[in-house]
N, C-alpha and C positions, 0 to 999 in steps of 0.2 A: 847658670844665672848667678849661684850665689858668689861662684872666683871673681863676676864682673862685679857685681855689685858690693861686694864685702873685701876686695883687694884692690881692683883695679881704679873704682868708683869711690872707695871708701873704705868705713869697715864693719863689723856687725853691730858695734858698738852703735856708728852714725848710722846706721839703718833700723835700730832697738828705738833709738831719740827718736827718729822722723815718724816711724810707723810702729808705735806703740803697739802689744797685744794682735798685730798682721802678720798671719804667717805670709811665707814667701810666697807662697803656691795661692793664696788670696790674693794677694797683692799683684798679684800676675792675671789673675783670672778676671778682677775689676778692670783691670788696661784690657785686655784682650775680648774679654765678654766671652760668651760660649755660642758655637755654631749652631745656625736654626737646627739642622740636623738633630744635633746632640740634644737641644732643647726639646724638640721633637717627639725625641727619641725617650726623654725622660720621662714625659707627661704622657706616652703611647697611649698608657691606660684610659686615662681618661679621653683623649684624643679619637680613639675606637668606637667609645659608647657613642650610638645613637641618638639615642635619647634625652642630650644637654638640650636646658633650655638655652635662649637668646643671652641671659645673663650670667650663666656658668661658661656658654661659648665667651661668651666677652671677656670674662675675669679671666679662664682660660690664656686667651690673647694677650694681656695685659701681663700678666706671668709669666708666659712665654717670652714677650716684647723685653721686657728686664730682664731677663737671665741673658736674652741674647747678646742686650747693650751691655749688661751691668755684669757679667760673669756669673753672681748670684745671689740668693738675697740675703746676708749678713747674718739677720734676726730676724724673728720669725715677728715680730715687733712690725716691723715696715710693713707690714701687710694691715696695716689698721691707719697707714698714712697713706695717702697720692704719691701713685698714681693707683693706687688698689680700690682706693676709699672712693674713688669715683663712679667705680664700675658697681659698689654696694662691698659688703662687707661678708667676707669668708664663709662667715658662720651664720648668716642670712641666704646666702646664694647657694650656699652646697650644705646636706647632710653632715649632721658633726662626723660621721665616718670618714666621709668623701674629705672634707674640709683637712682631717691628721694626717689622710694617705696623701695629700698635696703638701703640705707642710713638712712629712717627711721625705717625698720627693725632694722642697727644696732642701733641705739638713741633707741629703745624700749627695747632689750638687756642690755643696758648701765643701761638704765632708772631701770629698772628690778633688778639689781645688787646693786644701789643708795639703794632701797627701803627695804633691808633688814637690811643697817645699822639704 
């Protein structure tokens, strides 16, 4: 990706302008989004419990639904805008425990997408 995009396309310099502070493997992950699977597969944990209420399943979905379209979620920031803010808010819906082990699921996603550029 980087030969097309930084030789063929241009160069890193014209990809440094257009996409300030994006790694590659970000930048990649937002166009492509991540497979329900993988999204799936990330959230297992919580996914497994029994025990979610109606509004942890929702926000759940809602988190899942983004990562799949959106590759993943930036900053941990957008989770206090819509489409999260819809469903109620992180640290209303889940245990603060619950609430950091989702937030570092997304940073691990994130982290994850960083590492292929």
């Amino acid at each position: 990706m980087e030969q097309i995009l930084w030789h063929e396309l241009g160069s890193k310099e014209d990809y440094d302008k257009q996409f300030p502070d994006t790694a590659l493997g970000e930048l990649i992950r937002s166009i492509t989004g991540l497979t329900q699977e993988a999204a799936n597969q990330a959230f297992a944990e919580f996914l497994s419990k029994q025990n979610l209420t109606a509004p942890q399943s929702n926000y759940l979905k809602t988190i899942i639904d983004y990562v799949v379209k959106n590759g993943l979620v930036k900053d941990n920031r957008e989770l206090t805008e819509p489409p999260f803010t819809t469903v109620g808010r992180i640290t209303e819906i889940f245990p603060l425990e619950d609430a950091l082990r989702i937030m570092h699921v997304l940073e691990s996603i994130k982290v994850n997408a960083v590492r292929v550029s």
